[in-house]
C-alpha positions in Angstrom: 143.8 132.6 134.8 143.8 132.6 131.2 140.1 132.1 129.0 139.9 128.8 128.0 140.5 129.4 124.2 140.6 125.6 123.4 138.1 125.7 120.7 140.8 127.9 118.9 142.2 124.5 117.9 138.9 122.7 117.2 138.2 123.8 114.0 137.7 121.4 111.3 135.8 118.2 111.7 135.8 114.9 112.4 137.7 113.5 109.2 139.3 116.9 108.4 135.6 117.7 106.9 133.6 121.4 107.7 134.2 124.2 110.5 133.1 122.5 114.1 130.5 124.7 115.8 132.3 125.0 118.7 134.8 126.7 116.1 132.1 129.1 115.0 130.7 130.0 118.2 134.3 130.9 119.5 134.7 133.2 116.5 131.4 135.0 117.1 132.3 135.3 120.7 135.5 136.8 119.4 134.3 139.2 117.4 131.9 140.8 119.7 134.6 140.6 122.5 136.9 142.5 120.0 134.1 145.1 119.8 134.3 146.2 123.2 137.6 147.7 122.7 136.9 150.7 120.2 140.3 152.1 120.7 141.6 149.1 119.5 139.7 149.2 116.4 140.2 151.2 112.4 136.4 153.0 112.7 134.3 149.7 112.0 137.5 147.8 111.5 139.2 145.1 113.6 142.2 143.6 113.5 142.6 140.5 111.4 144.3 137.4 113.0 143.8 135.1 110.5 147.3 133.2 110.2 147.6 134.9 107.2 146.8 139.0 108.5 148.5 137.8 111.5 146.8 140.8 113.6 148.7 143.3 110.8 145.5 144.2 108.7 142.1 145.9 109.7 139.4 144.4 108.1 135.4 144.9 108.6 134.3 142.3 111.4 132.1 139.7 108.7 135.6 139.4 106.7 138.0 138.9 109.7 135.4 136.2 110.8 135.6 134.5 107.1 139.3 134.6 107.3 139.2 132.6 110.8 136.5 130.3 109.8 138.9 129.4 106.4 142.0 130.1 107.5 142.1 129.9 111.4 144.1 131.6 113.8 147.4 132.9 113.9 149.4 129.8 115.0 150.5 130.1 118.8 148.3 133.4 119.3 145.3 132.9 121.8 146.7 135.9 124.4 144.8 138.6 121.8 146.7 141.0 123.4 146.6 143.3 119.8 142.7 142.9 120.0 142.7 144.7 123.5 143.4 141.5 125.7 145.2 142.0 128.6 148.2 140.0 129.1 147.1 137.4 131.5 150.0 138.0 133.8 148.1 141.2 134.0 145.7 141.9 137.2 142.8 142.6 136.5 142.9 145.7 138.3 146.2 147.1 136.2 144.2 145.8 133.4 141.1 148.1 134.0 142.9 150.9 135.5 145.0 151.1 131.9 144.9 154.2 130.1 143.1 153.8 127.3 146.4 155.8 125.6 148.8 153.9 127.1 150.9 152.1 124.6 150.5 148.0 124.9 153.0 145.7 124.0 151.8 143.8 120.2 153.4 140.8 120.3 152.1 137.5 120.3 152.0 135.2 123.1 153.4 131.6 121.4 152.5 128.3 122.6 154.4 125.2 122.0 150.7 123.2 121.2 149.8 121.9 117.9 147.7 123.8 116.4 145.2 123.0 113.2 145.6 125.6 110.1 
């Protein structure tokens, strides 16, 4: 079963006014997430899925978090598959039993839901 990623589309306030903290918290969860997958990472670098980067630029982790808290996410992309996700169609025992060298498919899982840029 998928995460539930739901804050990913909670991120401004009430009135269109400041970053919810469910919004923060989800990005900070993100981050460190992102940092258990070294081999998916530039050195100290991560992957920036801003909807601007969209996933294509490695950028140090306090940056990639500005760019989500500003920008948001890549519209449609909450399966971070190019952040080390597994494809949730995945089990998890394929998914642990991957070879860390094993190529993985880096395209973005889109959604139909409205999503807040």
């Amino acid at each position: 079963m998928p995460p539930d990623k739901s804050w990913i589309m909670n991120r401004v306030g009430p009135g269109g006014y400041g970053i919810t903290d469910e919004f923060w918290m989800g990005v900070k969860g993100f981050i460190e997430l992102y940092q258990q997958y070294p081999q998916y990472m530039d050195g100290e670098n991560i992957r920036c899925p801003c909807c601007d980067c969209k996933s294509l630029k490695f950028l140090p982790p306090d940056r990639v978090s500005y760019h989500l808290i500003s920008r948001g996410f890549e519209r449609g992309y909450v399966n971070w598959v190019r952040q080390g996700e597994p494809h949730w169609g995945e089990t998890s025992t394929h998914a642990q039993s991957r070879d860390e060298h094993e190529p993985m498919v880096f395209e973005p899982i889109i959604t139909n839901e409205p999503y807040d840029s």
